[in-house]
N, C-alpha and C positions, 0 to 999 in steps of 0.2 A: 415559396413557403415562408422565408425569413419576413416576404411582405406584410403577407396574414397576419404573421404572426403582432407584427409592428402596428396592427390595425389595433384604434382605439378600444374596438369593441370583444377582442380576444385579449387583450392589456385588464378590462375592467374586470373580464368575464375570470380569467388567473386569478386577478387579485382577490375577487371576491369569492372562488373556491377555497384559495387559501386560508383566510379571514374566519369563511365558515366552518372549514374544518379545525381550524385553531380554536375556535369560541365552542363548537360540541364537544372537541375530545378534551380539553384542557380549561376551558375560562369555567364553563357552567357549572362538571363537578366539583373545580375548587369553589366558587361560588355555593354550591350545593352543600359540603361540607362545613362553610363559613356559617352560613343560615342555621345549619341543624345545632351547630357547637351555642348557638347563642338565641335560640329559641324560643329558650325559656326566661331570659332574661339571663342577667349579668351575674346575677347573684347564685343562678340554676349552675352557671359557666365554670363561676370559682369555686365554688361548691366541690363539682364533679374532679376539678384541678389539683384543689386540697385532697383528695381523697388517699387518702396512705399509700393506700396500693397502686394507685395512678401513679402517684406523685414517687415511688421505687421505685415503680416500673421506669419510670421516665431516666432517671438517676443512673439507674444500673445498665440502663442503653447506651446512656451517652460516657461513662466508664468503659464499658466493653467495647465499643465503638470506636474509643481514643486511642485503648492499646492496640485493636485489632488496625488501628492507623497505622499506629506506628511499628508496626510487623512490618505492614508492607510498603510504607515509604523506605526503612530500611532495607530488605528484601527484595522489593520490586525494583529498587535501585541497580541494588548489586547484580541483578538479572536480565537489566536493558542494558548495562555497563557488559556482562560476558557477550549477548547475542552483538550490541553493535562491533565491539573490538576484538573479539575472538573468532578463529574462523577455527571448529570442529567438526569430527562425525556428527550428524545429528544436530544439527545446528538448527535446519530446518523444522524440523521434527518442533524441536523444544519451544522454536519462534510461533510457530502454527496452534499448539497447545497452549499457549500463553491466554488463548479466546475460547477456550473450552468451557469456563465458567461461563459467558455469555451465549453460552450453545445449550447448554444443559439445563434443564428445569431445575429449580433450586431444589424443588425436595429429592430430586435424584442426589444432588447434593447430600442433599442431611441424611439421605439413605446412606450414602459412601463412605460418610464420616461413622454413622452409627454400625456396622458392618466391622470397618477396620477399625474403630476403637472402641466397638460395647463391651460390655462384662464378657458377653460367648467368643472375643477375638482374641488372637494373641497378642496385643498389644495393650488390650484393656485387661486381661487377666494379668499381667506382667505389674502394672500400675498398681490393679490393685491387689497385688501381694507386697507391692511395696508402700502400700497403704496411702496412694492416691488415684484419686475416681477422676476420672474426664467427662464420660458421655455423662448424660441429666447433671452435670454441675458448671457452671462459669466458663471451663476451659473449654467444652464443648461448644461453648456459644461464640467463643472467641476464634476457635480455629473455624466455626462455618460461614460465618463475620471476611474472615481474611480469606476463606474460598470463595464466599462469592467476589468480593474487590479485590482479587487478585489482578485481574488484568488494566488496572484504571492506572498505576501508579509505573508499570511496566510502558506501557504505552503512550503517555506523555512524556517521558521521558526518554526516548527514545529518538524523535527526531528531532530532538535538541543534540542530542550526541552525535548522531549522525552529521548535524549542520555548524561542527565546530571544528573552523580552520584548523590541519594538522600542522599549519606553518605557527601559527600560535605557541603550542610544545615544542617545536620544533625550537623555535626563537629562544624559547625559555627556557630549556635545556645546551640551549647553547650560551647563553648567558651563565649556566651553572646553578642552577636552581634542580633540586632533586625532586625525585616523583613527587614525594608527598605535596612538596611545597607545589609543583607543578599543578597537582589535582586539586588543592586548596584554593590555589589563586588564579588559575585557568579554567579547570572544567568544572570545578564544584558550581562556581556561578554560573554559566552557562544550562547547567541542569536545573539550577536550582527552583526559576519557575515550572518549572514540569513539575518537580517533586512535590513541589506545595500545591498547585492543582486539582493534580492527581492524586494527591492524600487530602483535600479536602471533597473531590471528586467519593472516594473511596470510604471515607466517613461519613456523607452525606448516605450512601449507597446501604452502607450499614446501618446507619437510623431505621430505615425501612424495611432489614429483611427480614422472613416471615417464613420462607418454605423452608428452608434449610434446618432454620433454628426450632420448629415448634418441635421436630420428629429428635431434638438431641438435646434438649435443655432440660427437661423435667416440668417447666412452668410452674414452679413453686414461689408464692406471691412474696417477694422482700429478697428472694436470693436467686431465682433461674427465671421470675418471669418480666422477659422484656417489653419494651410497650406496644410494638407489634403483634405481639401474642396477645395482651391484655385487652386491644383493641377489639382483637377476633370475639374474644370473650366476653366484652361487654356487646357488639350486637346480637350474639348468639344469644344473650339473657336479655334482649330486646331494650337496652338502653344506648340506642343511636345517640341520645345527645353527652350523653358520658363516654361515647367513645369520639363524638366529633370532637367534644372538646379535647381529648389527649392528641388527637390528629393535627389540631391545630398548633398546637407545642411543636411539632413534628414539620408540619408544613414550613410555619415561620424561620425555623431555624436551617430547613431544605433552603429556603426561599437568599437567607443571608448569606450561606454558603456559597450558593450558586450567585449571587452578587460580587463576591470579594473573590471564587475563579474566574469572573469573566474583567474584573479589574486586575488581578494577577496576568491573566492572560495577554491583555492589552499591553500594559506596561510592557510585559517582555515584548511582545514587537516589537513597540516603540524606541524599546534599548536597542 
């Protein structure tokens, strides 16, 4: 079998399923998007870019996006740090749920959130008696932001901690160096390309979410609508090339993310 396999002509015949399925599912439609954002010409492109309510939309994603980062860089942190160095009831349990966002349809998502904190819940009537609104405002956008990338910032970081010598601490506590300083100049670096990864991993992931958010924002154009929703709404009123173009904003800055995690990624090997 490994023969076969080694045969020039199963070698070619791999690569070129590969290839092809790379170039339908991922070259042509980002190709396809490229084409439709510029059309019309260049002038059609900026146009559609300047456009107020694009150009919010765009602004208020990548705001909400940043905080909803940094929820869970902090957060997700602090929750790969308990599962790898704690051993509790339910340990299991909590490790196993950490991918329940990647299990679930996003808009079961934005159901969850709007359920447990609409006007008719007792946490959203609690809020707003004390005269703050969550669901259709900002905060809603942000906590379904941090539910879906919840697992990206958990999960790179994770077996960094796992693959960090205890004779390390161990030295350095014997040396006389206290926890803090211990975690600051031991394990803090040793996490620290996860963290940043996995939080740009996690901010990229939010640029583009769509289900979660449409059912709990409001879509109110300057203040809950983000540019995933506006996208929705510019094909539905049959302007593809005003929505390629916002896609493209989106793509690009997908595109650089995912460049500086796979250079993050590397370096820490290489250290």
């Amino acid at each position: 079998m490994n023969t076969l396999l080694r045969h020039k002509g199963w070698t070619w015949g791999f690569r070129s399923t590969v290839l092809l399925y790379f170039v339908l599912l991922v070259v042509l439609p980002l190709l396809g998007v490229y084409y439709h954002s510029f059309s019309l010409g260049w002038s059609a492109f900026a146009e559609s870019v300047k456009d107020p309510i694009a150009w919010k939309s765009v602004l208020l994603t990548l705001k909400l996006a940043l905080v909803a980062t940094m929820i869970n860089v902090l957060i997700g942190t602090m929750i790969g740090w308990v599962i790898v160095r704690y051993r509790f009831p339910g340990r299991s349990l909590l490790n196993s749920l950490v991918d329940l966002p990647f299990a679930l349809p996003t808009a079961v998502g934005g159901l969850m959130i709007l359920l447990l904190l609409g006007p008719g819940s007792l946490i959203g009537g609690a809020a707003e008696a004390l005269g703050f609104e969550i669901v259709f405002h900002q905060p809603a956008i942000i906590i379904a932001m941090v539910f879906v990338t919840f697992p990206f910032v958990i999960r790179a970081v994770q077996p960094l901690l796992e693959e960090i010598d205890p004779s390390e601490e161990e030295a350095a506590r014997t040396l006389g160096a206290s926890g803090s300083k211990i975690f600051f100049k031991v394990v803090l670096p040793s996490m620290l390309p996860g963290m940043l990864s996995g939080g740009m991993l996690a901010f990229s992931r939010a640029l583009a979410e769509f289900g979660a958010v449409v059912l709990v924002a409001g879509n109110i154009p300057g203040r809950t609508l983000i540019a995933s929703v506006f996208i929705y709404g510019e094909v539905e009123s049959d302007n593809t090339a005003g929505a390629a173009a916002v896609s493209i904003l989106l793509l690009t800055l997908s595109f650089v993310i995912l460049w500086v995690v796979n250079f993050v990624q590397t370096k820490g090997k290489r250290a």
